[in-house]
C-alpha positions in Angstrom: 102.5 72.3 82.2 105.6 73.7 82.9 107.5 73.2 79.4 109.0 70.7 80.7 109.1 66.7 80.3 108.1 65.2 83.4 111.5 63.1 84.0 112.9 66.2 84.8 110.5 67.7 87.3 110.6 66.5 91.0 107.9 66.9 93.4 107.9 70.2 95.6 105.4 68.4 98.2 101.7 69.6 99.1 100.3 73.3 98.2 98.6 74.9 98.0 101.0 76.7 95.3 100.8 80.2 93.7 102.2 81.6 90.5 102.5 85.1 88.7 103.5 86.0 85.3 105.8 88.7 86.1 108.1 90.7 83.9 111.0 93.2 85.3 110.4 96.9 84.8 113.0 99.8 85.9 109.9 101.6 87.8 108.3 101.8 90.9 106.0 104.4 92.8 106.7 107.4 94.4 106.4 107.6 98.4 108.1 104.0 98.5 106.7 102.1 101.4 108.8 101.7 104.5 109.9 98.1 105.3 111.9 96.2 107.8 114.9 94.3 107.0 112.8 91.4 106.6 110.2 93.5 104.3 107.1 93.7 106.0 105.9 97.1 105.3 106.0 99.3 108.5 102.5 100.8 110.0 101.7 104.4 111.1 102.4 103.8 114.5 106.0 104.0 115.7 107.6 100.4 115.6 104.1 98.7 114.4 103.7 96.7 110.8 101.2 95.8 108.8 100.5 92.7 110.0 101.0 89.6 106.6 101.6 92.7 104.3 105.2 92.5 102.3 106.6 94.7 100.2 109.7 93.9 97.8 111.3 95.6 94.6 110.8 98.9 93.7 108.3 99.3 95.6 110.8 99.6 98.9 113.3 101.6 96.9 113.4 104.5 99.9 115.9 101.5 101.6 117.9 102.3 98.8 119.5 106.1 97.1 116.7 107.8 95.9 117.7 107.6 92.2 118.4 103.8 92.5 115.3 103.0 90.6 116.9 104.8 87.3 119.7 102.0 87.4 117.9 99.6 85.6 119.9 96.7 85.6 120.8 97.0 89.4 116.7 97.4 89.9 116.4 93.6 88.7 118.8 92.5 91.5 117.3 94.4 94.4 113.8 92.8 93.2 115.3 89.6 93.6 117.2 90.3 96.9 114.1 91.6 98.6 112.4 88.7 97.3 114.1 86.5 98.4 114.1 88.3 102.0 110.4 88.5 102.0 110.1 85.1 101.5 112.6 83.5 103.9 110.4 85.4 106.6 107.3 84.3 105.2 108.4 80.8 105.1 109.7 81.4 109.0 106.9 83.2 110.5 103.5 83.0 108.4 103.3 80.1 106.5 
């Protein structure tokens, strides 16, 4: 299941569990969301957020320069920075 042989797998506990097949790209949308530091995507009103909604990558890159996207390589380690942020909330405070 995983590729691997099973002597080298060690059990992560009870799921449920989630997976995507993801690949990096160097491109995200225009009118990035707005995020806090912990990237849940801000609401319309003044100091509100969308309540369970995250948003990480590319997708946040207004936290960043505004031709940040273009850098490619460095776009592969904010993904993974604001991943990793997302989730340390989500693990914290939703799950």
């Amino acid at each position: 299941m995983f590729f691997k042989d099973a002597k080298y797998l060690v059990p992560y506990g009870d799921g449920p569990y989630y997976a995507v097949r993801m690949a990096p790209t160097p491109f995200g949308t225009c009118g990035d969301l707005a995020v806090t530091p912990a990237m849940a995507v801000k609401g319309t009103e003044p100091g509100t957020t969308v309540p369970g909604l995250y948003a990480v990558g590319t997708e946040t890159v207004g936290t960043m320069h505004n031709d940040y996207y273009w850098a490619l390589g460095q776009t592969v380690g904010w993904a993974h920075t604001s991943g990793v942020l997302a989730a340390e909330e989500i693990a914290a405070n939703v799950l």
